[in-house]
Phi, psi and omega in degrees: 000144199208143201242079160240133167293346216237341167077359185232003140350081166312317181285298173335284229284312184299312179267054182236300206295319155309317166319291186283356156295324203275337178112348170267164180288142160221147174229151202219131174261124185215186172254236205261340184311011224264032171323311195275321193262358162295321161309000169236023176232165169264330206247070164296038245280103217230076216274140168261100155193165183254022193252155191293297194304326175270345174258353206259335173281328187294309183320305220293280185291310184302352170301283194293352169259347154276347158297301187299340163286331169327272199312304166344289195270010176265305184280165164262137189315347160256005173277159203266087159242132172262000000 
């Protein structure tokens, strides 16, 4: 998974690119710039916007829903996570 605003992150865009040599999924959270990392991801995740502060809060939250999907299918809806 790989975390850039700006969608152009050399270091991101390289261990993007090694993911994908190696045969894993990968996915990238960016804001709208996201030109260089969508060919190197399976999953883009894309906030539309060119502003830091509003795609780095967008991240924020899409982190925590995507964890509670995490978490959903590894645990069952009746074990006690709080």
């Amino acid at each position: 998974m790989g975390i850039t605003t700006s969608g152009r992150s050399r270091n991101v865009l390289c261990a993007l690119e090694v993911a994908r040599e190696r045969g894993l999924v990968t996915i990238a959270l960016t804001g709208q710039g996201a030109e260089q990392v969508k060919p190197l991801v399976d999953f883009c995740l894309c906030v539309p916007s060119h502003e830091t502060p509003r795609i780095q809060e967008a991240h924020i939250l899409m982190g925590h829903i995507l964890c509670e999907i995490i978490e959903r299918g590894l645990f069952s809806e009746t074990s006690s996570i709080s």
